[in-house]
C-alpha positions as CSV (number, residue, x, y, z in Angstrom):
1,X,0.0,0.0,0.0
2,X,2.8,2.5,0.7
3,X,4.3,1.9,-2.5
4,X,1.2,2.5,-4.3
5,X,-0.3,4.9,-2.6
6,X,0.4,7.5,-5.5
7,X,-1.5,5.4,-8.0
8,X,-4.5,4.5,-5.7
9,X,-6.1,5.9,-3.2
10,X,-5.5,4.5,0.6
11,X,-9.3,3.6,0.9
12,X,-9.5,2.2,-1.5
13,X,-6.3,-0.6,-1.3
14,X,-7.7,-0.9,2.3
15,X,-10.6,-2.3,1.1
16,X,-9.4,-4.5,-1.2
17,X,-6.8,-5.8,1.5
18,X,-9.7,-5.8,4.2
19,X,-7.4,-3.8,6.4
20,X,-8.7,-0.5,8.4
21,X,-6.7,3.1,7.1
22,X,-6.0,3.3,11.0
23,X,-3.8,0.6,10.8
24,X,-2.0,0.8,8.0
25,X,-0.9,4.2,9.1
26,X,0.2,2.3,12.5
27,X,1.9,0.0,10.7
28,X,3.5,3.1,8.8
29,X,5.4,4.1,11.9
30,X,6.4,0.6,13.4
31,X,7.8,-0.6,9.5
32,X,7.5,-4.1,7.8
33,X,9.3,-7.1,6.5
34,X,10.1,-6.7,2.8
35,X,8.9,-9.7,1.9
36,X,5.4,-8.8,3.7
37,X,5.5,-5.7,1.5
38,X,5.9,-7.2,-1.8
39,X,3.1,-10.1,-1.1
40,X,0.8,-6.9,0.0
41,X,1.9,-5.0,-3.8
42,X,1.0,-8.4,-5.9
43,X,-2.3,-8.7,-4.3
44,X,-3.1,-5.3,-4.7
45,X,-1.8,-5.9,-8.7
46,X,-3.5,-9.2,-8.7
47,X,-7.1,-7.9,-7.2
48,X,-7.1,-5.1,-10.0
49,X,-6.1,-7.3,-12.6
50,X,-8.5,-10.1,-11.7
51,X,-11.4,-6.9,-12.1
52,X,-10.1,-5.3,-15.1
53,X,-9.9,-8.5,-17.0
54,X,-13.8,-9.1,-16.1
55,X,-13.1,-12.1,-13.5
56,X,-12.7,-14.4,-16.5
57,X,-8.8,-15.0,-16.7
58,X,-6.6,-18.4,-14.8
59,X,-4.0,-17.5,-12.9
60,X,-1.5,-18.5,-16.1
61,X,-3.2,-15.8,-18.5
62,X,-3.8,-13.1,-15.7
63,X,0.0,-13.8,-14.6
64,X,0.5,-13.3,-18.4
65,X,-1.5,-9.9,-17.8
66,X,0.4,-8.5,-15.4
67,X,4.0,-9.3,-17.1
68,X,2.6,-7.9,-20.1
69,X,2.4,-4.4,-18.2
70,X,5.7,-4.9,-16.7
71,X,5.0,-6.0,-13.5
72,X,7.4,-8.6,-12.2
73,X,5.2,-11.4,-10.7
74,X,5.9,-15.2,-10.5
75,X,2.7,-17.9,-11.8
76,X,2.9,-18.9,-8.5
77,X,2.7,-16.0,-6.6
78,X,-0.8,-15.3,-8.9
79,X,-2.0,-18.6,-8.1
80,X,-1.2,-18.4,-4.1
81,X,-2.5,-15.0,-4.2
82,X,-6.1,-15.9,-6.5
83,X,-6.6,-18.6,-3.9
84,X,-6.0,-16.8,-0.7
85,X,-8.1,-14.4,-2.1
86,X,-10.8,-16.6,-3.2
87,X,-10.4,-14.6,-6.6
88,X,-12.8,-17.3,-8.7
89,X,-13.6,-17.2,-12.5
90,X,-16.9,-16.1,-13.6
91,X,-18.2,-19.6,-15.4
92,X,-21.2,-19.3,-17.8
93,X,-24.3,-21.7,-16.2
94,X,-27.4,-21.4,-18.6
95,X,-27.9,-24.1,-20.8
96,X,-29.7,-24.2,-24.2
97,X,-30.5,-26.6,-26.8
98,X,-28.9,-25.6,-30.3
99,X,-28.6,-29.2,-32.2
100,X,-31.9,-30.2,-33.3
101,X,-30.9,-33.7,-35.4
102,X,-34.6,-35.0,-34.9
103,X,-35.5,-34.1,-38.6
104,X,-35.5,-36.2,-42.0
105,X,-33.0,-34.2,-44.2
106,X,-30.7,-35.6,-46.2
107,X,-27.0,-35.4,-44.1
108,X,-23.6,-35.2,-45.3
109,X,-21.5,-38.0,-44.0
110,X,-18.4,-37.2,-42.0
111,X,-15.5,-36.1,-44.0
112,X,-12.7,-35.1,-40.9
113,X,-13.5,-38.0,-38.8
114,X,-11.3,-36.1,-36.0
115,X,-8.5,-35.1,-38.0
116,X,-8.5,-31.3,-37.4
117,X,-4.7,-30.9,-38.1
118,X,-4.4,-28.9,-41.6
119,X,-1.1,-27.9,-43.7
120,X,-2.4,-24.4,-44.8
121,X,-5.4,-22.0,-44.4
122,X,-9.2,-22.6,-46.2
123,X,-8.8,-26.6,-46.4
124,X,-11.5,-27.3,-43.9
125,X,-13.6,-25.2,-41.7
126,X,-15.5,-25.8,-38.7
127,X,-18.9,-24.2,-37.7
128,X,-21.5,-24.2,-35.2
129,X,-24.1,-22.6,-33.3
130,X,-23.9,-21.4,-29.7
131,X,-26.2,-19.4,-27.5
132,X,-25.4,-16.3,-25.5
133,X,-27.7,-15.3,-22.2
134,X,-28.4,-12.0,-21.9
135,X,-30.4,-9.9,-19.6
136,X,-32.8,-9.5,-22.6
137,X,-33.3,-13.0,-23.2
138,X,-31.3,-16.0,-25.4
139,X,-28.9,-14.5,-28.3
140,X,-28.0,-16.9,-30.9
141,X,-24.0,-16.9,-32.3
142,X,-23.0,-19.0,-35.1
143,X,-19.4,-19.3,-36.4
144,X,-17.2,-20.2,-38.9
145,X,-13.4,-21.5,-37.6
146,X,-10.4,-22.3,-39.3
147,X,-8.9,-25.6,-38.8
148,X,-5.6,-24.5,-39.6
149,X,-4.7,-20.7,-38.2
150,X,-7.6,-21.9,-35.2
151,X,-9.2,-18.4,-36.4
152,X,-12.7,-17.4,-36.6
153,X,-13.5,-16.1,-40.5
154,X,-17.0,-15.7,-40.2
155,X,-19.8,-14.9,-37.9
156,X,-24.0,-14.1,-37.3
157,X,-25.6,-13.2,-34.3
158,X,-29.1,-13.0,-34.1
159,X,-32.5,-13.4,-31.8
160,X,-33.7,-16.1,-33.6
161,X,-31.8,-19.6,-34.6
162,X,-32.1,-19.6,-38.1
163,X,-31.2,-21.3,-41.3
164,X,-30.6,-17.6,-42.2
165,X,-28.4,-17.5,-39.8
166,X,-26.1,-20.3,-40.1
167,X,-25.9,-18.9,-44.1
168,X,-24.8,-15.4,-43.0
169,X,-22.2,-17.1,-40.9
170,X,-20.5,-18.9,-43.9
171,X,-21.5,-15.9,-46.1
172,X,-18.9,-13.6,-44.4
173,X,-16.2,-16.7,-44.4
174,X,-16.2,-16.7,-48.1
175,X,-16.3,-13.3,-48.8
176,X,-13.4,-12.6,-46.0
177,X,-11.5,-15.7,-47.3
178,X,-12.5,-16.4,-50.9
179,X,-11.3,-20.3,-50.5
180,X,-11.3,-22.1,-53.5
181,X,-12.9,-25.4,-54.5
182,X,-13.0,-28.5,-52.3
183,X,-13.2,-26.6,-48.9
184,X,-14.7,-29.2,-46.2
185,X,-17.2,-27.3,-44.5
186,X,-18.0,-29.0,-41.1
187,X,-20.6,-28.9,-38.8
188,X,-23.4,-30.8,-36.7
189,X,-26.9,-32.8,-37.8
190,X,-28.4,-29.5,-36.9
191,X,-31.7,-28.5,-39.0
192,X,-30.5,-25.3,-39.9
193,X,-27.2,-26.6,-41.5
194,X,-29.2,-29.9,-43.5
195,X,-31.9,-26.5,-44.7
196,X,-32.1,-25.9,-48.0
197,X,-30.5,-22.2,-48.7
198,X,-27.3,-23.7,-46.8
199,X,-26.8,-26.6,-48.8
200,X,-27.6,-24.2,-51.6
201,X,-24.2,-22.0,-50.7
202,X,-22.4,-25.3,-50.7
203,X,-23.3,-26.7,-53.9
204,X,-22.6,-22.9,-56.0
205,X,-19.2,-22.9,-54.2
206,X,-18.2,-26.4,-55.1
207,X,-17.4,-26.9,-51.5
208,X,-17.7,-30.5,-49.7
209,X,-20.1,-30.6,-46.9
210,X,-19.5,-32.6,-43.8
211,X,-21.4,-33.6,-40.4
212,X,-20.4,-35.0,-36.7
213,X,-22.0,-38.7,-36.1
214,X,-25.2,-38.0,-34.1
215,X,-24.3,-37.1,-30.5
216,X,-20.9,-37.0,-30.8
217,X,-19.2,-33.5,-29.5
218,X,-16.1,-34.4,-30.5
219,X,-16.3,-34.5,-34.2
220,X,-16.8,-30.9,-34.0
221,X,-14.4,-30.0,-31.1
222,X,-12.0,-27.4,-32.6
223,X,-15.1,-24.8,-32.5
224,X,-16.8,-26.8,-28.9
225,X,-12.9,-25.4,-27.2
226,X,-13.6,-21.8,-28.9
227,X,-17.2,-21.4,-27.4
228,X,-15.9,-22.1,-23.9
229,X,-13.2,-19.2,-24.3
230,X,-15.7,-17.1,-26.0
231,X,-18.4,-17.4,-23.2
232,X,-15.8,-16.4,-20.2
233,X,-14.6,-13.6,-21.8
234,X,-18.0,-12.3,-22.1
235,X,-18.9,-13.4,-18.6
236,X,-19.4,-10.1,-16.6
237,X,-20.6,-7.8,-19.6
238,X,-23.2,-9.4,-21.2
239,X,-25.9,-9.1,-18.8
240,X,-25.5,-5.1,-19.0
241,X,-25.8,-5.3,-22.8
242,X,-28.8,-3.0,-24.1
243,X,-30.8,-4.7,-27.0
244,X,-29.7,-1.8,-29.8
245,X,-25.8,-2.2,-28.0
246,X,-25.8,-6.2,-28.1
247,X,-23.7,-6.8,-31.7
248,X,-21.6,-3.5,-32.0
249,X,-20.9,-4.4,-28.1
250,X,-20.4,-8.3,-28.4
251,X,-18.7,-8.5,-31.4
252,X,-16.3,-5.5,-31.4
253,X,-15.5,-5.9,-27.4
254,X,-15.2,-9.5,-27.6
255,X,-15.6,-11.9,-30.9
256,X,-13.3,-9.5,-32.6
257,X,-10.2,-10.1,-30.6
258,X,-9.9,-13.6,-32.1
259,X,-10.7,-12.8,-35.9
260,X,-7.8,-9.6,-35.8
261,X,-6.3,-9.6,-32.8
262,X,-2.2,-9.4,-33.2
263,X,-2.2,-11.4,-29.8
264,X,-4.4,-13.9,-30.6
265,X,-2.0,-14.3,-34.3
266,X,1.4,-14.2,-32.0
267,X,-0.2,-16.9,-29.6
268,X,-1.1,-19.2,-32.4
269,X,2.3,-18.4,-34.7
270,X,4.3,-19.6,-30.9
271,X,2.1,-22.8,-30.4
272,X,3.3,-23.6,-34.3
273,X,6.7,-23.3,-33.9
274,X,6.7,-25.3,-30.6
275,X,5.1,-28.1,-32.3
């Protein structure tokens, strides 16, 4: 606190350290260990973080957080501190149905069969529906992922779950992408990706369409592992999202980070060259 007291305000650390002002001025004119000192600093640091980052980040990527602003802090010391603290990730609860596979249209049969691991960019895409809960009721998200730079290239958000919507998703793939013939286009058994005006889209691009096995989440996990990140980031937020502010909001705050982001491009181009 004494360190920092010309960045934040002595109430204010107090209450974040749940220590009176009385006796850190006490402790003021007795002194302290060092080591007390620093642990006090981090968990000021850590605290802040762990609010500024909307309660959604581990203690790897908030560690990650703090270095990044040049603060010298060990993983473990975030850890220690997060769990002293009882600093908790925000985890999304609300569950809604978004596969609907009880229909009789035709199906594509499963091209990838697991094998998510491309050599270059627009060979195969993943896509998917999720919903989002806000304090306005269910919002519908579908995307369009790349199995090779891991990159969302395509996106609709909308109040209803649509075939339209699903089509607007891969719309904005092709148009951002332009792949060539042959991409596999993955998905689910969902009714709005066996609907008509998608398989349309498929068929004038030449591309080859491709479904999970009923039931199985893991023929579509490369865009499952996305929704979870998706959903924590916007943990915190969402709920205070006006109807007219809900895509300009979501998808600019949020969704857009991993489509341009130059982190999200240096973390991939990393986990490449360890590989």
């Amino acid at each position: 606190m004494k360190q920092q007291r010309h960045l934040f305000p002595i109430s204010f650390m107090a209450r974040l350290l749940h220590v009176s002002v009385s006796r850190f001025y006490d402790w003021l004119k007795r002194g302290m260990n060092k080591r007390l000192v620093q642990r006090n600093q981090q968990t000021i640091l850590v605290k802040i973080a762990h609010e500024e980052t909307k309660q959604s980040y581990g203690y790897i990527r908030l560690t990650k957080h703090l270095q990044a602003q040049g603060i010298k802090i060990s993983t473990y010391a975030v850890r220690q501190i997060k769990k002293l603290n009882q600093l908790y990730c925000k985890r999304h609860k609300r569950f809604k149905r978004t596969t609907k596979s009880d229909h009789n249209r035709a199906i594509y049969a499963n091209l990838l069969e697991q094998q998510f691991s491309m050599t270059k960019p627009n060979l195969a895409w993943s896509s998917d529906i999720t919903y989002i809960w806000t304090a306005e009721g269910w919002l519908y998200l579908a995307a369009v992922k790349d199995l090779y730079t891991k990159q969302v290239v395509g996106y609709s958000l909308n109040e209803r779950m649509t075939a339209q919507l699903v089509c607007n998703a891969l719309t904005m793939a092709i148009r951002n992408q332009k792949p060539t013939k042959g991409l596999i286009v993955h998905s689910d058994r969902g009714s709005q990706y066996c609907s008509h005006e998608y398989r349309k889209i498929l068929e004038k691009c030449d591309f080859q369409g491709s479904m999970s096995k009923r039931g199985d989440c893991y023929d579509n996990a490369p865009i499952e592992s996305f929704w979870g990140i998706l959903k924590n980031e916007l943990v915190g937020i969402i709920a205070t999202i006006k109807p007219e502010m809900k895509l300009k909001q979501i998808l600019q705050n949020t969704l857009c980070y991993f489509i341009i982001s130059e982190e999200f491009k240096r973390v991939w181009i990393l986990k490449r060259q360890i590989k």
